[in-house]
VOTITOR-836762 format. One record per residue (C-alpha): residue number from 1; chain; x, y, z. Coordinates in steps of 0.001 Angstrom, whole numbers. Layout:
(node NUM,A,(X,Y,Z));
...
END
This chain:
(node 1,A,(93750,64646,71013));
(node 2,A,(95114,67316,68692));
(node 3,A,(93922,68414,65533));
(node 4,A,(95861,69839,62605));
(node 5,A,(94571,72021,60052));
(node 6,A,(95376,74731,57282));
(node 7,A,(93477,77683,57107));
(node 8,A,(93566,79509,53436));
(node 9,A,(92864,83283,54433));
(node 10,A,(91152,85603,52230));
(node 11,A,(94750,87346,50694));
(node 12,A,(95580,83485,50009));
(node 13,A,(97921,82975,52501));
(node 14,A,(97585,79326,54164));
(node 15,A,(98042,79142,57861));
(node 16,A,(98945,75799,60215));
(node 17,A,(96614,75600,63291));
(node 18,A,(96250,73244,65579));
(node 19,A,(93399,72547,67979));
(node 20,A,(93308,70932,71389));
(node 21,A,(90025,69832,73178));
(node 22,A,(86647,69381,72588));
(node 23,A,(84307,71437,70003));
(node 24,A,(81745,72366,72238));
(node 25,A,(83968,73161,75561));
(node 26,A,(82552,76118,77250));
(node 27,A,(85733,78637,76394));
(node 28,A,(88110,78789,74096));
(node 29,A,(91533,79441,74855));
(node 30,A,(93753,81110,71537));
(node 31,A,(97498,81379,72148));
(node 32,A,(99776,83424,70199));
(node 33,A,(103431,83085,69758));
(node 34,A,(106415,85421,69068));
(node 35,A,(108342,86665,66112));
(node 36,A,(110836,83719,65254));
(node 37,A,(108859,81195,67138));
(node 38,A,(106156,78849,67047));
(node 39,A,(102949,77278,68482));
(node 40,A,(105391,74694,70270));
(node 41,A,(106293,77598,72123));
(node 42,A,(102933,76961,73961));
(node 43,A,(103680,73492,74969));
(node 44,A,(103576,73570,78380));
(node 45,A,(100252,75234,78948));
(node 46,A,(98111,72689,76608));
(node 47,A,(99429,70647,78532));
(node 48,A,(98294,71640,81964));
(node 49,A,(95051,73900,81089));
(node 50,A,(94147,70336,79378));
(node 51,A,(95083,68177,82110));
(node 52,A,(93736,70374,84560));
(node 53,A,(90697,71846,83175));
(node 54,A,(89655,68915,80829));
(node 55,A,(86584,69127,78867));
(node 56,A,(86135,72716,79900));
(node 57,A,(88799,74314,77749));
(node 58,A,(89256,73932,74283));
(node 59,A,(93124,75588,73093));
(node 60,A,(93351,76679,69892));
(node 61,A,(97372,77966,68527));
(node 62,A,(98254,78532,65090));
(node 63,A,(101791,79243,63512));
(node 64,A,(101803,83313,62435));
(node 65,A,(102592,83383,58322));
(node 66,A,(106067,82763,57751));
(node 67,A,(106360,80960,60923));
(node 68,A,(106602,77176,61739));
(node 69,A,(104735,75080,59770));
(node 70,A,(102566,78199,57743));
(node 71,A,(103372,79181,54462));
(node 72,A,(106143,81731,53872));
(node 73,A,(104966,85268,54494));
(node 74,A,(106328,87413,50700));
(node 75,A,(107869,91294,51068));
(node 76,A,(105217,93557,52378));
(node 77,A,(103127,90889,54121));
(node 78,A,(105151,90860,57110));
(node 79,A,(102770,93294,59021));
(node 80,A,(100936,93715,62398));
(node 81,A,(97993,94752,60830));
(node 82,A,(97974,91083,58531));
(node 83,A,(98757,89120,61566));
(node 84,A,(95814,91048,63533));
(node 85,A,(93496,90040,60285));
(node 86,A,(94961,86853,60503));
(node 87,A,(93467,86150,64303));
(node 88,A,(90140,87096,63528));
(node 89,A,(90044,84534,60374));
(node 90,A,(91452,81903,62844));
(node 91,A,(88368,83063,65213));
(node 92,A,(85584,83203,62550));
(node 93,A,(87107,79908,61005));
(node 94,A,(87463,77578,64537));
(node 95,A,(86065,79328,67231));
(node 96,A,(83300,81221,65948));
(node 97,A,(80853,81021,68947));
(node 98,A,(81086,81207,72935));
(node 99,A,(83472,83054,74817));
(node 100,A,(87539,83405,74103));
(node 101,A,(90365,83616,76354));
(node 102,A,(93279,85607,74055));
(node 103,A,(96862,84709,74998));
(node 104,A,(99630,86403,73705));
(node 105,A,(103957,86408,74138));
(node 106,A,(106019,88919,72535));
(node 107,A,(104849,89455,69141));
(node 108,A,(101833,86991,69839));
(node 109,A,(101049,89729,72405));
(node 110,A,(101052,92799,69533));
(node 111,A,(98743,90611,67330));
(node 112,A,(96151,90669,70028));
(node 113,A,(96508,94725,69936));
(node 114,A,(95921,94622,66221));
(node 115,A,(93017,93033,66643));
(node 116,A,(91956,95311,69064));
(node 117,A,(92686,98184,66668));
(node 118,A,(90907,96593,63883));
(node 119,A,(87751,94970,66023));
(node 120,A,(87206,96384,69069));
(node 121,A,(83612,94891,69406));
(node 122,A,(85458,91123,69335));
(node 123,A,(86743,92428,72725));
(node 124,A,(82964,93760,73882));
(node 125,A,(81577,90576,72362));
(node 126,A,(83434,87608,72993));
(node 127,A,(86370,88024,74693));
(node 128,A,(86464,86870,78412));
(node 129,A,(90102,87696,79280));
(node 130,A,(93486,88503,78109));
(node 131,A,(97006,87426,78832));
(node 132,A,(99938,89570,77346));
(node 133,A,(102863,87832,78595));
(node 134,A,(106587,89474,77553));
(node 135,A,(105040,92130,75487));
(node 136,A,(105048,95836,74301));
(node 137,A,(102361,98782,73696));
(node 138,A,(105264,100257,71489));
(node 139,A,(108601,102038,71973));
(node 140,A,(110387,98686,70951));
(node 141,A,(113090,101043,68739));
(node 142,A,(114647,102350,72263));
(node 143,A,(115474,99023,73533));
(node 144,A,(118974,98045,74171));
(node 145,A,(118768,94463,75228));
(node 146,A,(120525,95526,78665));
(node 147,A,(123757,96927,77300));
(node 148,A,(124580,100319,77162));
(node 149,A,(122709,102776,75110));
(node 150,A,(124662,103375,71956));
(node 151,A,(125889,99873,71814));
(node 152,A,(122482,98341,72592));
(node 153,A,(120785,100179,70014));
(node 154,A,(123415,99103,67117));
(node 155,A,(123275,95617,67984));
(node 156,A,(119199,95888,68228));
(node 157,A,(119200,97021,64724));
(node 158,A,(122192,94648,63579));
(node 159,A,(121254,91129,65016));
(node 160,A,(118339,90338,62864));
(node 161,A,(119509,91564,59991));
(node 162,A,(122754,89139,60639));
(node 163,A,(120773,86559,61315));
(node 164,A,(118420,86290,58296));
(node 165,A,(121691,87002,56191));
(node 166,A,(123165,83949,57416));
(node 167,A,(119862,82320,56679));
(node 168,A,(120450,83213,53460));
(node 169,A,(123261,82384,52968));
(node 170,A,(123737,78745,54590));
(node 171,A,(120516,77677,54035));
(node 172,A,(118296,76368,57036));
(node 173,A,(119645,72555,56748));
(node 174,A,(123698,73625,57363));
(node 175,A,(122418,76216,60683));
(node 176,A,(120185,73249,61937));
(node 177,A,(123988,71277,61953));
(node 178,A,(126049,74000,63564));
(node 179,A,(123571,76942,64947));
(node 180,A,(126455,78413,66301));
(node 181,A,(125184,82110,66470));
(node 182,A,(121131,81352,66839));
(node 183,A,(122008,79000,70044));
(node 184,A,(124150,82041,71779));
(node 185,A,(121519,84765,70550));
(node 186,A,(118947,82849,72387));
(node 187,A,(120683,81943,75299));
(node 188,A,(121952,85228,75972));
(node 189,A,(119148,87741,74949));
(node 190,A,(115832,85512,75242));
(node 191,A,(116280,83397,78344));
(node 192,A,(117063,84314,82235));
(node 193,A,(117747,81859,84913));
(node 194,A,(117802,78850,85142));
(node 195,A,(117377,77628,81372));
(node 196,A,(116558,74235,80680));
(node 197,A,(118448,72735,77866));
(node 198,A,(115140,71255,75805));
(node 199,A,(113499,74836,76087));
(node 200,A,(116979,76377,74470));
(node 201,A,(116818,73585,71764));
(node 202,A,(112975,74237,70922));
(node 203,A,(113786,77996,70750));
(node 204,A,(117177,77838,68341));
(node 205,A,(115141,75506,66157));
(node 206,A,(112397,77593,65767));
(node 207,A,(114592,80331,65331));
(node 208,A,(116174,78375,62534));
(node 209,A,(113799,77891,60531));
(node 210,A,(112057,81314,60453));
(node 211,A,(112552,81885,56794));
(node 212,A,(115025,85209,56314));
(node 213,A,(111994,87978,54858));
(node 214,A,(110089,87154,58348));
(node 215,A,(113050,87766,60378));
(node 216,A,(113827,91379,58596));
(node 217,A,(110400,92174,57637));
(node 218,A,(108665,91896,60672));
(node 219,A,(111648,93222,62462));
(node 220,A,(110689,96378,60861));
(node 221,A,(107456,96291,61620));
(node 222,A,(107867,95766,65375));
(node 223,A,(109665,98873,65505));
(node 224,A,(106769,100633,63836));
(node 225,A,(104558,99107,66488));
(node 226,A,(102156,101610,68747));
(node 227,A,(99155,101128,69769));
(node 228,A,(98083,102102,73209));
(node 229,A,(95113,103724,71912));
(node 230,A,(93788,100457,71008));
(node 231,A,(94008,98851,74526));
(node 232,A,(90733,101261,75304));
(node 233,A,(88948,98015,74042));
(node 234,A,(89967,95569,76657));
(node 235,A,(88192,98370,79276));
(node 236,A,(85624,95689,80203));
(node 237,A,(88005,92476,79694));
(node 238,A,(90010,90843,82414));
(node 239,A,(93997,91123,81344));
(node 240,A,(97145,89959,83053));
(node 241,A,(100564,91185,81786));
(node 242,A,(103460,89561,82823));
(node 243,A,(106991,89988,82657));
(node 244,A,(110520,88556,83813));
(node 245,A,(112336,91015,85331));
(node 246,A,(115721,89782,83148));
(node 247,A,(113809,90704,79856));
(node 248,A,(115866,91992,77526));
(node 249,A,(113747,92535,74377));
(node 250,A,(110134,93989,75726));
(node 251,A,(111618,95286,79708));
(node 252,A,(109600,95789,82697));
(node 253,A,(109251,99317,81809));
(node 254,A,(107058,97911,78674));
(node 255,A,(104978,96052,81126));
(node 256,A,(104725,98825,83495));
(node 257,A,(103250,101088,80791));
(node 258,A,(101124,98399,79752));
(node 259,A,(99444,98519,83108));
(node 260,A,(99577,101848,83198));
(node 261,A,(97367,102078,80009));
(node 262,A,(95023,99306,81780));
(node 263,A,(94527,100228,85427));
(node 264,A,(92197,96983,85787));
(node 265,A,(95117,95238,84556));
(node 266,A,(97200,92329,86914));
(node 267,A,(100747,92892,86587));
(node 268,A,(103262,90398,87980));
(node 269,A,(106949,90362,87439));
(node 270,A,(109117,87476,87100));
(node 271,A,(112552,87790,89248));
(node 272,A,(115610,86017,87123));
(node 273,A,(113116,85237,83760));
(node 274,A,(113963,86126,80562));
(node 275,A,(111951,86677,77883));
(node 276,A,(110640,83230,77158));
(node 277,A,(107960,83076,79925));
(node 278,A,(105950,80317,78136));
(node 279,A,(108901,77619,78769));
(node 280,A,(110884,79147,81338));
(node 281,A,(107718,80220,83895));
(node 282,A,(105243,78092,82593));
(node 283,A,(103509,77105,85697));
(node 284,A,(102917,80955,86453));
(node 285,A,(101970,81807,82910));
(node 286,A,(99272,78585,82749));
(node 287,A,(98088,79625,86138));
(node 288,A,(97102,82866,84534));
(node 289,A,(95562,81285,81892));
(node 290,A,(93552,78624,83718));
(node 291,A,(92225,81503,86139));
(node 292,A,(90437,83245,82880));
(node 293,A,(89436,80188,81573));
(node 294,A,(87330,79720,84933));
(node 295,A,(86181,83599,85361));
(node 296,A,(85347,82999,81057));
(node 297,A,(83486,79827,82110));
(node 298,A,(81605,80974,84797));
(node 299,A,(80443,84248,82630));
(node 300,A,(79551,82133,79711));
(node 301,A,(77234,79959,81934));
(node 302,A,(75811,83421,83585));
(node 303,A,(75038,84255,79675));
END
C-alpha cells in the first residue's frame, strides 16, 4: 500500500514523496530519479523489491523540486547542493532510523554525491549500500550524445534550452497534445534497444511537464557538477554502478571513472541500453537493489 505525502523543507520548498512498505521493515530503500523525470521512473523496482522481498524492505521515492508532483523549484534553487539538502530532510523526515539502501539514476545519482559532500558520516552511519545507475562523477560539459565532437557539443548545450523555450511558449497542456520534439528527444538520446512503447510514453510525459526554469536551471548546474572527492565517503559502503553501453548522456567512460574512483565498486555494463536503465533494464537494476537490501538486512540484524 502506498503512501503519499508532502514534505515542507526548511527553505520552504514542499516536496511529494511517496512511501512503499511497512514502517518498521528492517532497511530502507530511497530511490532517486533524473533531471526531467519522476518517481514513476522507479516503477518497476517497487514493484519487484516489494513483491519479492515483502515486509523486509520499505521504498521510499520522492519527486526532486520542480519535478513531478513537487512544487516548482524558483531561479537559483535549481542546485545540486539543494537537492543533496533535500535527501537528507527526506531521511531525517521518513526514514530516520535503521539502515538505508541509496539508489540513484542520472541526476538521482549526483544527489546521492551531494549528500556525500555535505554528510559524509550519513554514509559511515547508516548507509548499507549504494546503487548509481546511468550516472556521472563530473565532466558532463564534454559529452556529445554520440555525434561528432563539435556538433555534439552544440546540440548538448542547445536541446534544453529549446526545449524549456517551447515549454514556454506552448504551455504544458498543447505539448501533452502534440509532443512532437520531447517524444523524438527521448527516443533518440535517452533510450537504446528495444524500447517499449509505455516506458517512451512515461518518459515524454514526465519530460513534459518539467516546468521550463528546472529544465535550464539545473541544466546548468549539471555541467558544474564534480565531485569525485566526495565518493571517499562510500569507502566502507557497498556500491554498484551501472551503465548501458548505448548511453548517450552519462557514457561508459563516466561509469568507468566512477569505478575507478571506487575500486570496491561493481561495475556492469548494459549491451544495447540507453540511458533509462530503470524501465528499459529493470530486472538487472532491481536485482542490484534487492542484493543490498539483503547484505543491508543481514548487517542491520548483526547490529
Amino acid at each position: 500500500m502506498s503512501r503519499d505525502l508532502t514534505l515542507r523543507c526548511r527553505d520552504g520548498h514542499c516536496v511529494h514523496v511517496r512511501v512503499d512498505g511497512p514502517e518498521d521493515a528492517p532497511v530502507t530503500v530511497v530511490l532517486l530519479h533524473g533531471w526531467t523525470l519522476n518517481l514513476e521512473t522507479w516503477r518497476y523496482q517497487v514493484r519487484d523489491l516489494r513483491a519479492r522481498l515483502g515486509t523486509q524492505v520499505r521504498v521510499v521515492r520522492y519527486d526532486h523540486r520542480g519535478h513531478g508532483r513537487s512544487a516548482p523549484a524558483a531561479d537559483g534553487c535549481t542546485t545540486l547542493d539543494l537537492l543533496g539538502s533535500d535527501l537528507l530532510e527526506v531521511i531525517e523526515e521518513v526514514a530516520p532510523s535503521g539502515p538505508l539502501v541509496l539508489a540513484g539514476h542520472s541526476m538521482g545519482g549526483m544527489t546521492i554525491m551531494a549528500l556525500a559532500e555535505q554528510h559524509p558520516a550519513v554514509f559511515a552511519e547508516r548507509v548499507a549500500g549504494v546503487v548509481l545507475v546511468s550516472t556521472s562523477g563530473g565532466g558532463l560539459g564534454r559529452v556529445t550524445l554520440g555525434l561528432p565532437r563539435a556538433q555534439g557539443e552544440r546540440l548538448r548545450q542547445a536541446l534544453p534550452l529549446l526545449l524549456a523555450a517551447r515549454a514556454r511558449r506552448l504551455g504544458r497542456r498543447r505539448r501533452t497534445a502534440a509532443p512532437a520534439l520531447e517524444s523524438l528527444v527521448v527516443r533518440r538520446y535517452l533510450f537504446g534497444h528495444p524500447m517499449r512503447v509505455c516506458d517512451h510514453r512515461l518518459t515524454v510525459d514526465a519530460l513534459v511537464a518539467t516546468p521550463p526554469t528546472s529544465m535550464s536551471g539545473f541544466f546548468t548546474d549539471l555541467m558544474r557538477h564534480h565531485r569525485f572527492e566526495a565518493l571517499a565517503a562510500l569507502e566502507r559502503v557497498p556500491v554498484h554502478v551501472l551503465v548501458g553501453e548505448s548511453d548517450r548522456l552519462t557514457p561508459r567512460s563516466h561509469a568507468r571513472r566512477l569505478a575507478d574512483a571506487m575500486p570496491w565498486a561493481e561495475l556492469t555494463e548494459l549491451p544495447a541500453a540507453g540511458h533509462m536503465l530503470p524501465l528499459e533494464r529493470d530486472r538487472a537494476v532491481s536485482e542490484a537493489l534487492e542484493s543490498m537490501v539483503s547484505a543491508g538486512a543481514l548487517a542491520g540484524d548483526a547490529s
